[in-house]
C-alpha positions as CSV (number, residue, x, y, z in Angstrom):
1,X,9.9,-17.2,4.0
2,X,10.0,-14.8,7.1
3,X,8.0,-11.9,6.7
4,X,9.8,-8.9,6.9
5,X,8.9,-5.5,6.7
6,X,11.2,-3.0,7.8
7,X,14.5,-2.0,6.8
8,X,17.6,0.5,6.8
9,X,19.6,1.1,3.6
10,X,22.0,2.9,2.1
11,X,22.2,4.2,-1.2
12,X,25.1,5.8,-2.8
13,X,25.0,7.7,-6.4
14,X,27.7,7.8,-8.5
15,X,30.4,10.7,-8.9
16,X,30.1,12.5,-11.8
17,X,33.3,12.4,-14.3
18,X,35.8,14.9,-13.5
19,X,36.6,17.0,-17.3
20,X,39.7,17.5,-18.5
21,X,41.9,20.2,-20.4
22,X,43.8,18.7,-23.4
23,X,44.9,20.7,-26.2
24,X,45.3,19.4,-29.8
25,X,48.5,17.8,-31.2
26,X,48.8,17.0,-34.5
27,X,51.8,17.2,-37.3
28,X,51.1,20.5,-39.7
29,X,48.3,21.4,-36.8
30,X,50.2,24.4,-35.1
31,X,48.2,25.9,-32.2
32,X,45.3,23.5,-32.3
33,X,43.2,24.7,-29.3
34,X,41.6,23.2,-26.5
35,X,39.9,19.8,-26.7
36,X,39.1,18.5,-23.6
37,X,36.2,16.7,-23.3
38,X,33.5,17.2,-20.1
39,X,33.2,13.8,-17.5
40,X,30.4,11.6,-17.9
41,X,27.4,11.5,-15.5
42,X,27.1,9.6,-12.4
43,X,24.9,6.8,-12.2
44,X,21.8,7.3,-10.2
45,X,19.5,5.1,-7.8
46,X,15.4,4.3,-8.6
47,X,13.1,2.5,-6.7
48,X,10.3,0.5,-8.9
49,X,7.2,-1.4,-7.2
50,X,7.0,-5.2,-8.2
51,X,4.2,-6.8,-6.9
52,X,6.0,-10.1,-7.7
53,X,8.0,-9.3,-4.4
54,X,5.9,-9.9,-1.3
55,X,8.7,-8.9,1.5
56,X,11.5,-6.7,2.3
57,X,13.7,-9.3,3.6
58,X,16.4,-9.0,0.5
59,X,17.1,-5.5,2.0
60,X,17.7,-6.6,5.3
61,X,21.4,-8.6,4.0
62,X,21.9,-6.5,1.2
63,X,22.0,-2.9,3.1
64,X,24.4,-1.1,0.4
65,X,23.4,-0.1,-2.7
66,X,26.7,1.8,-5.1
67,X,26.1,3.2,-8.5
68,X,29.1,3.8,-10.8
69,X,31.0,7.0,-11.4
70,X,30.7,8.9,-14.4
71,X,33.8,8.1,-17.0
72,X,37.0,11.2,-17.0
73,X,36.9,13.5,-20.1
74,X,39.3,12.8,-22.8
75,X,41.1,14.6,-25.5
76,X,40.3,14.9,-28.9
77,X,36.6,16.4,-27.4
78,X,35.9,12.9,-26.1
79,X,33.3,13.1,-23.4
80,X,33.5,10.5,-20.7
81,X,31.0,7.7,-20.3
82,X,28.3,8.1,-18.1
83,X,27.3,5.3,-16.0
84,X,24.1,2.9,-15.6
85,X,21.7,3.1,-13.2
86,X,20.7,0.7,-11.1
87,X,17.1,-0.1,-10.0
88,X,16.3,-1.7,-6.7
89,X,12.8,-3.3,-6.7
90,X,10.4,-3.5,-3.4
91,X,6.9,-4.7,-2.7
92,X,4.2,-3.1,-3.3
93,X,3.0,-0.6,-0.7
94,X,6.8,0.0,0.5
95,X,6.9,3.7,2.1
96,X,11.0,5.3,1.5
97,X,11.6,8.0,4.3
98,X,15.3,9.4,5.2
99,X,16.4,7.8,7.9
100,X,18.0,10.9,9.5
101,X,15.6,14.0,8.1
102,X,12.4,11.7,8.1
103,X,11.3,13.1,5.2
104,X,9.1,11.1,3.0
105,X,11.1,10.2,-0.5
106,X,9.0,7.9,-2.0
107,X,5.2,6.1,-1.8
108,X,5.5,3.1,-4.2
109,X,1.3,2.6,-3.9
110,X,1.3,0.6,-7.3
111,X,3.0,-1.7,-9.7
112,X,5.5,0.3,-11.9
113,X,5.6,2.7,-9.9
114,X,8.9,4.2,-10.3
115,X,11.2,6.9,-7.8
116,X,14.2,8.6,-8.0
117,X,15.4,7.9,-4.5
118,X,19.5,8.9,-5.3
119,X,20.6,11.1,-8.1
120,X,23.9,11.0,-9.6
121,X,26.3,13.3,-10.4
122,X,27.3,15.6,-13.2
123,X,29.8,15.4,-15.4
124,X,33.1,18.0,-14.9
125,X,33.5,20.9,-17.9
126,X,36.4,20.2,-20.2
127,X,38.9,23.6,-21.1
128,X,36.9,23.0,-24.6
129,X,34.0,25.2,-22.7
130,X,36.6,27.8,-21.8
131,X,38.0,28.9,-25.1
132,X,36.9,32.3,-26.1
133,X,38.3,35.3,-28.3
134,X,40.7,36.3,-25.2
135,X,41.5,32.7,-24.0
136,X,42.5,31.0,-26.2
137,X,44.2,27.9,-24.7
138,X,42.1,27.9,-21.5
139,X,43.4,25.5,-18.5
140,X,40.5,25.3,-16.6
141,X,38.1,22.9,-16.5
142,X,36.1,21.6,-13.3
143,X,35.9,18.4,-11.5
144,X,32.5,16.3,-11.4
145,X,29.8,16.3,-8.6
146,X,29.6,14.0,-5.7
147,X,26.7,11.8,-5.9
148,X,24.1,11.6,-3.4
149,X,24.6,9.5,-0.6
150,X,21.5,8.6,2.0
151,X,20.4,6.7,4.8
152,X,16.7,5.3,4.1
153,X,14.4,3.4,6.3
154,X,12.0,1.0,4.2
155,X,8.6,0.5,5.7
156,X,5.8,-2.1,3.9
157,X,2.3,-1.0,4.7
158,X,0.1,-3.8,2.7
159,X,-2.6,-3.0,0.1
160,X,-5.7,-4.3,1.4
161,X,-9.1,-2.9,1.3
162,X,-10.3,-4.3,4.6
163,X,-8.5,-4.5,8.2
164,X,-9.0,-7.0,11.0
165,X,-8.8,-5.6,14.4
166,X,-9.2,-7.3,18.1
167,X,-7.4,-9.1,21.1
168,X,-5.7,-11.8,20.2
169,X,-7.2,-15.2,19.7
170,X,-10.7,-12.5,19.2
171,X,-10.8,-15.8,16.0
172,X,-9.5,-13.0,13.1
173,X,-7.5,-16.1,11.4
174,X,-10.2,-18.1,11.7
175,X,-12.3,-15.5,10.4
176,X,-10.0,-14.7,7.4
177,X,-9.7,-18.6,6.8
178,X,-13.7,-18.9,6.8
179,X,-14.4,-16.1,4.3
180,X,-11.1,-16.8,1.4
181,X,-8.5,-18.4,0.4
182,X,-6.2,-17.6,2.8
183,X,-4.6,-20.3,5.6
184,X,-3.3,-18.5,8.8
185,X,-2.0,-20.9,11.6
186,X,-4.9,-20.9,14.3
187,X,-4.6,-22.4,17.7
188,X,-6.0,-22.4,21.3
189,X,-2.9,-19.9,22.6
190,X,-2.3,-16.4,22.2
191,X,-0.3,-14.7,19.3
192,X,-0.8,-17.3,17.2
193,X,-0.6,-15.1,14.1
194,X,3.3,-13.8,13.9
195,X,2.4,-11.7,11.1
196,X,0.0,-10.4,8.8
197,X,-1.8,-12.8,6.8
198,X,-3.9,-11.8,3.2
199,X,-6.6,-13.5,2.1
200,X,-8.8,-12.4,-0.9
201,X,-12.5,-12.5,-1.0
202,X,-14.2,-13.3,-4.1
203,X,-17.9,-12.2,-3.9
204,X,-18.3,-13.5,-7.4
205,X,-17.3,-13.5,-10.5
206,X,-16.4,-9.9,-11.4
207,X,-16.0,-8.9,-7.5
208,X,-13.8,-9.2,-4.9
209,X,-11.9,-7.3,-2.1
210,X,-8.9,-8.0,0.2
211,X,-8.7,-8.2,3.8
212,X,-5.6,-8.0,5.7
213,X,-5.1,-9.8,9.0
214,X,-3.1,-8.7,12.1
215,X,-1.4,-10.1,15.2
216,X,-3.7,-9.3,18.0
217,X,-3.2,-6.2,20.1
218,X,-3.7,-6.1,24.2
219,X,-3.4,-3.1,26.5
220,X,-0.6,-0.7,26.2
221,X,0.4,-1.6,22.6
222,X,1.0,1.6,21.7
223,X,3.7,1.9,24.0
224,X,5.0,-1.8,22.2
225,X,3.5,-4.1,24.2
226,X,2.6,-7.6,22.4
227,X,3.2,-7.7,19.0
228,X,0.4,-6.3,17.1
229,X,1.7,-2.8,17.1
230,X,4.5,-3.2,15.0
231,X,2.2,-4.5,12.2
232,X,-0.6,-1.6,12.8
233,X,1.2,0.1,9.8
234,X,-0.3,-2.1,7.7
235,X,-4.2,-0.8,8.2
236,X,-3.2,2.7,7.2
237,X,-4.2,2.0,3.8
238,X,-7.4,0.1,4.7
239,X,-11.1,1.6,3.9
240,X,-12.8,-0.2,6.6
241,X,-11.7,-1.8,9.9
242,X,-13.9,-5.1,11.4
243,X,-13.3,-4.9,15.1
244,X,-13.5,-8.5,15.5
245,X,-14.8,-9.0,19.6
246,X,-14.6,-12.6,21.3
247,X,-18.4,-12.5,22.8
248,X,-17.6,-15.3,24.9
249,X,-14.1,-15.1,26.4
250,X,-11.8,-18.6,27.2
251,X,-10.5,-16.7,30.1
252,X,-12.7,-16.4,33.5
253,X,-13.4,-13.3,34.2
254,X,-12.8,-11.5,31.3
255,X,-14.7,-8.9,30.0
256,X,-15.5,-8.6,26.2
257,X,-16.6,-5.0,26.7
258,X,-13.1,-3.8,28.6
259,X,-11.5,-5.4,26.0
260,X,-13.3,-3.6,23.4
261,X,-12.8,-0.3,24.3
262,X,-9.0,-0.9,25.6
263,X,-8.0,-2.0,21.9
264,X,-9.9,1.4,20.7
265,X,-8.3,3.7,23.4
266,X,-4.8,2.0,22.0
267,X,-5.6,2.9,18.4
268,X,-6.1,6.1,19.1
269,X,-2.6,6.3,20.7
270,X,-1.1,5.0,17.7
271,X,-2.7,7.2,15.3
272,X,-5.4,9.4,14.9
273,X,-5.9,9.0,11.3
274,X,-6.1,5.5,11.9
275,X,-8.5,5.8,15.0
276,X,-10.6,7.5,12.9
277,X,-11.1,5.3,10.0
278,X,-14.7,3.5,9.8
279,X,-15.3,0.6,11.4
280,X,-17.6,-2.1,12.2
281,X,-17.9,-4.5,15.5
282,X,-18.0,-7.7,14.9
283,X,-19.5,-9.9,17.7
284,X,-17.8,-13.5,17.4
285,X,-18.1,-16.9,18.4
286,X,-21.7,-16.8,18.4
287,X,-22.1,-20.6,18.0
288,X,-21.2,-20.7,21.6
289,X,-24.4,-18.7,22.6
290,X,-27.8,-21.0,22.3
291,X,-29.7,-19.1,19.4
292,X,-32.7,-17.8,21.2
293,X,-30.3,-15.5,23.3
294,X,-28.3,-14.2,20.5
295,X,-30.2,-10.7,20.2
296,X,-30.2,-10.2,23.5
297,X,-26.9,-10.5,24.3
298,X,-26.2,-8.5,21.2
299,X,-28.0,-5.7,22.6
300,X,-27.2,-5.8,26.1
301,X,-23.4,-5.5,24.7
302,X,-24.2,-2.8,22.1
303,X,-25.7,-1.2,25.4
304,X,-22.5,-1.6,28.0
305,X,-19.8,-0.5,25.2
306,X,-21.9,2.5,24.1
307,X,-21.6,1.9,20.5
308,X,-23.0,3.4,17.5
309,X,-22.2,2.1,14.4
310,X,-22.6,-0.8,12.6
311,X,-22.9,-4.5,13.7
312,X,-22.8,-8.1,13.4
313,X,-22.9,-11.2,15.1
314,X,-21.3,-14.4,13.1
315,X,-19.5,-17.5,14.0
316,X,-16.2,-17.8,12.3
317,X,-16.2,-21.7,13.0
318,X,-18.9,-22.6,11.7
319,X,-19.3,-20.1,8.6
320,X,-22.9,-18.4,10.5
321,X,-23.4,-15.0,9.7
322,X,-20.5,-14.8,7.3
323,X,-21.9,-14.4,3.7
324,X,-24.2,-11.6,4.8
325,X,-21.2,-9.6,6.2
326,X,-18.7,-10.3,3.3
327,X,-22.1,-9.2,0.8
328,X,-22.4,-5.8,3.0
329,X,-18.5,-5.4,3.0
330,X,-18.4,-5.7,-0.6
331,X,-21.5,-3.4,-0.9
332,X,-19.8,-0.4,0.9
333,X,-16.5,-0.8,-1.2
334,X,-18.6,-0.8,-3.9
335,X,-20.0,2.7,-2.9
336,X,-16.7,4.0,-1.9
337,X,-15.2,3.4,-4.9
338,X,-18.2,5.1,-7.0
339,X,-18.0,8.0,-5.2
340,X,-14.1,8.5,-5.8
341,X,-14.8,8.1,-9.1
342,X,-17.7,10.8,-9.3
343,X,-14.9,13.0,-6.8
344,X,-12.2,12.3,-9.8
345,X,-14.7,13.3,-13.0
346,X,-16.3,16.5,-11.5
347,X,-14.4,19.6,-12.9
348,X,-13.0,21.5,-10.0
349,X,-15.1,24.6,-8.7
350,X,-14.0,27.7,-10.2
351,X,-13.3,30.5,-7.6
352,X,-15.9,33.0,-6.8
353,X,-15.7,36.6,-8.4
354,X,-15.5,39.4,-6.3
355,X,-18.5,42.1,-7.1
356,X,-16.6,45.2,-5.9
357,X,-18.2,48.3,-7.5
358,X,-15.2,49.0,-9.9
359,X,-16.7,45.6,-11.4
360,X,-20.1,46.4,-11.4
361,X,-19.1,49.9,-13.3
């Protein structure tokens, strides 16, 4: 199945039932009074997460989405029916804005969870409402309201605790193959990854985490060169990024360290937020560098690229280094996600009282 994650839909509530104004008929019932009945409600849009659906490509035929109109009033104070609503089911992680406002609707971030993303119409008043002491056989009654109609994009930003990041053929597939489940096509050529590949790692029995891989990105992405940055959506929602760095290039002349800091400059092009996630370099292909000289060249690259943070050197291929990064990976999630919880349970600080001296009188 192509992966597909964007899309542009159109939703359209239903119309509300328009009421009516009826009066009463009936032999030996002279003067029987209004009886018209109000119009029944519109039927209205929802969006549900299913994380049995892994792709938007369903929205990408089916672009128009109609909900009933609500049923006409009747006499005899029948109210008309109001009409179902429909449910339209995404993945996972799908992001709703208006198309033409940009303003977010919807942030289905979990299974079940449930939107109202086009709300139908009212029902019209019957002359039944109408009567009173001084009007008796009212006329008036009011027509039902429009349902909402809107144009919404559809963006799928995958769940996944950990992001791959580098140039392409940096061995991220090969990477994401070594450490789960996971089987991303890997090749010899750029771009082999088309789109984003999941793979879950299973630490042991009661731990795990996913990690989300990327088409590679090259120099001027942000400005939608290559094809990584139409997929950079889906490490927003990432708690850590591995900068995954080819520390021995295919290509003469290249130069690991440009290629570093080029793939940071375009991230922080792309977004900020983003840019400022952590992350950790990861120095690959190290069966390739006789082991003696591993450190060194470790260091004299930490050196050149000026970098601060965390580091490793492994060899995707061959497994080396691996275990000890996927143990420190699941480590830090573990930590992240005890200190949301601790955030969640503390009470929230009460405002401090100001000691003005009609208080202290």
């Amino acid at each position: 199945m192509k992966f597909v994650d964007e899309a542009v839909i159109e939703v359209h509530a239903g119309k509300g039932g328009d009421g009516v104004a009826s009066f009463r008929r009936e032999k030996f019932v002279p003067r029987g009074g209004p009886d018209g009945g109000d119009g029944g409600r519109g039927g209205s849009i929802y969006a549900i997460a299913d994380r049995n659906i892994n792709t938007l490509i369903d929205y990408r035929f089916a672009r128009i989405h109609r909900a009933k109109n609500g049923g006409k009033g009747q006499g005899a104070d029948c109210y008309g029916r109001g009409a179902e609503d429909i449910t339209l089911r995404f993945p996972v992680g799908t992001v709703i804005t208006d198309a033409e406002t940009g303003e977010l609707v919807a942030d289905l971030a979990h299974h079940e969870a449930r939107a109202l993303i086009a709300k139908g119409g009212k029902g019209g008043i019957g002359n039944l409402h109408f009567k009173s002491s001084t009007n008796r056989a009212p006329r008036q009654f009011t027509v039902g309201e429009e349902g909402v109609t809107r144009k919404l994009k559809l963006e799928l930003k995958v769940l996944a605790d950990i992001g791959l990041l580098g140039m392409p053929n940096a061995g991220k597939s090969t990477f994401i193959r070594s450490v789960s489940a996971a089987r991303p096509k890997v090749a010899d050529y750029p771009f082999t990854t088309l789109h984003p590949n999941l793979g879950v790692v299973r630490v042991d029995e009661s731990r795990s985490f996913v990690i989300a891989d990327i088409p590679g990105l090259i120099e001027g992405a942000a400005e939608g060169a290559g094809l990584g940055h139409q997929f950079l959506r889906h490490l927003q929602r990432t708690h850590l990024l591995l900068h995954l760095v080819d520390i021995v290039p295919m290509e003469e002349g290249a130069d690991p360290v440009k290629d570093a800091k080029a793939i940071v400059a375009e991230l922080k092009k792309y977004d900020v937020e983003l840019f400022k996630k952590p992350r950790w370099l990861i120095l690959n292909k190290a069966d390739l560098i006789p082991e003696d000289t591993r450190e060194k060249a470790l260091r004299a690259f930490v050196r050149k690229l000026r970098w601060k943070g965390k580091t490793f050197i492994i060899s995707a291929l061959t497994g080396e280094g691996c275990r000890p990064l996927v143990y420190a990976i699941m480590d830090y999630l573990d930590e992240q996600r005890k200190a949301a919880q601790a955030a969640e349970a503390s009470p929230p600080a009460e405002p401090e009282r100001s000691t003005s001296a009609a208080d202290r009188a």
